[in-house]
N, C-alpha and C positions, 0 to 999 in steps of 0.2 A: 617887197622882199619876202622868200619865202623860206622858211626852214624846212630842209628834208631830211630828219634822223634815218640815220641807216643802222643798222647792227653793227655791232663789231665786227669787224674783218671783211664789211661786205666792200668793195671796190665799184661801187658806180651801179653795183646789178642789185635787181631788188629780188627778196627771197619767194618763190614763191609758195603757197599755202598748199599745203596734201590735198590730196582729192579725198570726199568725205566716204567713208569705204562704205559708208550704205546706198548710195547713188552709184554703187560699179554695177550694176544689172545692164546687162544688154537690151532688152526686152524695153519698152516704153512701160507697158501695162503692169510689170511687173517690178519695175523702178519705181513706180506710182504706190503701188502696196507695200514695199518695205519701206519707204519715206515714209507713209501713213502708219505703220507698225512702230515705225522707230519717234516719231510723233506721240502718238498714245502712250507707247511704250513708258517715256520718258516724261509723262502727264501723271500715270497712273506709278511710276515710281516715287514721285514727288508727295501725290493726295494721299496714294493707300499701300506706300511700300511699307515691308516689314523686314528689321534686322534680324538676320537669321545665319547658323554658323552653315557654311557650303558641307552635304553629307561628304563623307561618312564624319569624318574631324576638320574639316579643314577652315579658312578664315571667317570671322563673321561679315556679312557683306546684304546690301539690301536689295530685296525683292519682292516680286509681287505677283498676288493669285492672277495663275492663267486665263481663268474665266473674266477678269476685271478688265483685263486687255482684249480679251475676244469680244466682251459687250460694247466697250466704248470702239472697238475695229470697228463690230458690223454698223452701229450707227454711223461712222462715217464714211461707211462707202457706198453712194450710189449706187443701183442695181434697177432693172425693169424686168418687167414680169409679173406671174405670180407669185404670190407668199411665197411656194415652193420651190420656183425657181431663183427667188431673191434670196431665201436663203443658203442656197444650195451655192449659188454663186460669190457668197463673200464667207461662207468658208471653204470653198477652195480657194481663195486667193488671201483669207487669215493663213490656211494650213501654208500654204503657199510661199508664202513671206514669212512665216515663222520657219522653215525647211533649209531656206534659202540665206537667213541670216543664221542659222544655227550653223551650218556645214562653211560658214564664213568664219566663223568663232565671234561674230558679234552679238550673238546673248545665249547665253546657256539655260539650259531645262532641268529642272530636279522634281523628284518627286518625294515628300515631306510627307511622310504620311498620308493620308486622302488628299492632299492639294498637290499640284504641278503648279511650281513655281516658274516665274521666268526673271531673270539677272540678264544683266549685262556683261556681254564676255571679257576676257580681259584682255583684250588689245582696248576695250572701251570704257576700262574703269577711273585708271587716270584721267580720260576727257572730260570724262561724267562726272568726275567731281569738281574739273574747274569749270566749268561753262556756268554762266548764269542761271539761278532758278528760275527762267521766266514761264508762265504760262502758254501756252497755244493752245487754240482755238481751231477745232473743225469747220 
């Protein structure tokens, strides 16, 4: 015998889950980079985020230096070539995926004095605080 909970008010049909809004890229290569951005992202809000109020007044909310996200980026992306063109290649496709989740409202940019920060937008503040802190691993 098997127990199947259903929700409340569902009749027989099971619910199904949202599609995760940083996987809508059409692009293969470019779905590949914002998973991998939203990865780190949410590595490097765990290790080295800092609570900070949103300028000019607005709520305090956590974030983390740009740079800490673009260094732990480019080590995880694969690239051939030389130095010049391996770098040149995983930040267009940092700038890339940071362009592409911003004009989505999935993480916001501020700039703090000498640092550019990067937050999670808020259609993704809610999730982010309920989802498990688990670690990943590149």
């Amino acid at each position: 015998m098997v127990v199947d909970w259903l929700p409340e008010g569902a009749a027989g049909a099971q619910a199904q889950p949202e599609p995760d809004p940083w996987s809508l890229c059409r692009r293969q290569d470019q779905r590949t980079a914002v998973l991998r951005l939203k990865r780190v992202l949410y590595e490097e809000l765990i290790e080295h985020g800092v609570e900070l109020p949103i300028p000019p007044d607005g709520p305090v909310v956590r974030m983390v230096d740009q740079e800490l996200v673009r260094e732990r980026f480019y080590s995880c992306t694969p690239a051939e070539g030389t130095p010049a063109q391996k770098g040149e290649f995983r930040r267009k496709r940092f700038n890339r995926a940071v362009d592409w989740a911003e004009a989505q409202q999935l993480i916001a940019v501020h700039d703090i004095g000498p640092v550019t920060y990067l937050r999670l937008g808020r259609s993704n503040l809610d999730e982010g605080e309920d989802e498990e802190e688990e670690e990943l691993n590149c």
